[in-house]
C-alpha positions in Angstrom: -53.8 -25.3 57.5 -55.3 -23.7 54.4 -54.3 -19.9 54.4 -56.1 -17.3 51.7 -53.6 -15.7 50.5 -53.8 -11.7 50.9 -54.4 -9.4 48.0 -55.6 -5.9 46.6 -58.8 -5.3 46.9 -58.9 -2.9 43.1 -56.5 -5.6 41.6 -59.5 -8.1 43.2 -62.3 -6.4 42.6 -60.5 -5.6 38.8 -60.1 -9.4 38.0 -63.0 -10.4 39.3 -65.4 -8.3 37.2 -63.4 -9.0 34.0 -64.2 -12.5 34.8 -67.9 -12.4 35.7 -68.2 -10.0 32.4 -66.7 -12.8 30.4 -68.3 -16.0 32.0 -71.5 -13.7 31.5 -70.9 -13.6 27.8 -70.1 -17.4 27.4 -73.2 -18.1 29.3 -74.9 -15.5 27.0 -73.6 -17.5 23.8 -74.7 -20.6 25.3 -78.3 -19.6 26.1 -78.4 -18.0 22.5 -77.2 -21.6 20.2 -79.4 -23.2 22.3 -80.8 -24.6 19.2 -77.9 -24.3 17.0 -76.9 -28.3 16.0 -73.7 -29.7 17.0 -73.0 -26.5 20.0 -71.4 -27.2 23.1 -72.3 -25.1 25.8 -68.5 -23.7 26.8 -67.4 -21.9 31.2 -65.1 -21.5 32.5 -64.1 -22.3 36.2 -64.4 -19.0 37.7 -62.9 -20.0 41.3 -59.5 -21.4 39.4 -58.8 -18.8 36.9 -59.7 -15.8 39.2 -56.5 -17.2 42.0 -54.4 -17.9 38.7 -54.9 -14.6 37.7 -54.2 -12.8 41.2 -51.1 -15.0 42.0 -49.7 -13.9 38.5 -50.0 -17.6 37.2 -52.2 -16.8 34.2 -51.0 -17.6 30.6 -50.9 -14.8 28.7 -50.7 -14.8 25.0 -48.4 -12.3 23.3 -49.4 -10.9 20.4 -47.0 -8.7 18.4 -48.6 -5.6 16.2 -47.3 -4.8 12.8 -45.2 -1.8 12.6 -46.3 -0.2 9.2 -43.8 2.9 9.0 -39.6 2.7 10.9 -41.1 5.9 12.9 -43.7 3.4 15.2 -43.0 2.5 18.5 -42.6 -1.8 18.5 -45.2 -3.2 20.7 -46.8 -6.4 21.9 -49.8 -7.2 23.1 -50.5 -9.5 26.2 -54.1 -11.2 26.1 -55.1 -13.1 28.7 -57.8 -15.7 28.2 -58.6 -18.3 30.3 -59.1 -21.9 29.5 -62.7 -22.5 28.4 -64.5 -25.8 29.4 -67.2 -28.0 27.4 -69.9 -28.7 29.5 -71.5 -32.5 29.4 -74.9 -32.6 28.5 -77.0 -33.8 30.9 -79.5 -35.6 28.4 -78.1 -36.6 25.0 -79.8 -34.7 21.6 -79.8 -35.9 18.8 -78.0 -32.5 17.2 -75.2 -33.0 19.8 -76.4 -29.5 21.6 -75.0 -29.8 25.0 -76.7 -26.3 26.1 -79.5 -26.8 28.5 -81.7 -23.8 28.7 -82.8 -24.1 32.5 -79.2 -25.0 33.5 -77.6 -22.0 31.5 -80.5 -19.8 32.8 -79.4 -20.6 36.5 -76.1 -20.1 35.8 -76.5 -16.6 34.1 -78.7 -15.4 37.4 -76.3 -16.3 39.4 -73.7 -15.2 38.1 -76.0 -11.9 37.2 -76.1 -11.7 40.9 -72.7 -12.6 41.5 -71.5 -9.5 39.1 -73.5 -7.0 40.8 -71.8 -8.0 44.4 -68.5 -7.8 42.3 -69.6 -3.8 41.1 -70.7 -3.0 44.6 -67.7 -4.7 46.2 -65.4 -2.7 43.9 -67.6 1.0 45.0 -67.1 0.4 48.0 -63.6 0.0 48.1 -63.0 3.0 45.5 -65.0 4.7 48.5 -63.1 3.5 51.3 -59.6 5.0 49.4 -61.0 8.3 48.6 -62.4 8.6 51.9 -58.8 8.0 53.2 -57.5 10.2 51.0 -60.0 12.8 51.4 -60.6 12.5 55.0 -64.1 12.6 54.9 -66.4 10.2 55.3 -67.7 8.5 52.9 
């Protein structure tokens, strides 16, 4: 049996609109070298990296920052990128462009409409807690 397994709705709702924000920026990049020689359209696989990053398997990157005077506090940085993917092009060019307008333009609407569900989901359960907290309804 295949069980979902249970999790915040903010930490979902969080993850799940960094991700759509940055798939919508690779889609954006794609759309825009459309005509650059040589591109390859990059995604990511949303479904994957989203669990990875709610069951705590992402990789994360640790960057540490210069301390410039013995007074600074030490610190590192944890970035968490996910694993970009080249798409194959669906008819060959002779540039070796794999972006295909009409399939990058589907993809951005969608997932257009797909980050606006993610906003709204995310109101809504901001709403929910202050209306628990408040006692009124919301």
């Amino acid at each position: 049996m295949n069980t979902v397994p249970q999790f915040d709705s903010l930490k979902f709702g969080e993850a799940a609109l960094k991700l759509r924000s940055l798939r919508h920026e690779l889609l954006s990049s794609n759309l825009v070298n459309a005509d650059t020689p040589n591109y390859k359209a990059r995604d990511i696989d949303f479904q994957s990296v989203l669990m990875q990053r709610l069951s705590g398997q992402a990789s994360t990157n640790s960057v540490s920052l210069q301390r410039t005077h013995q007074g600074h506090i030490h610190m590192t940085s944890s970035v968490q990128s996910p694993q970009q993917m080249f798409r194959v092009g669906v008819q060959p060019s002779l540039d070796g462009n794999t972006v295909d307008p009409d399939i990058e333009r589907g993809n951005f609407v969608k997932n257009a409409f797909f980050t606006e569900a993610a906003i709204s989901f995310l109101g809504s359960s901001f709403r929910s807690r202050l209306s628990a907290i408040t006692g009124q309804p919301s």
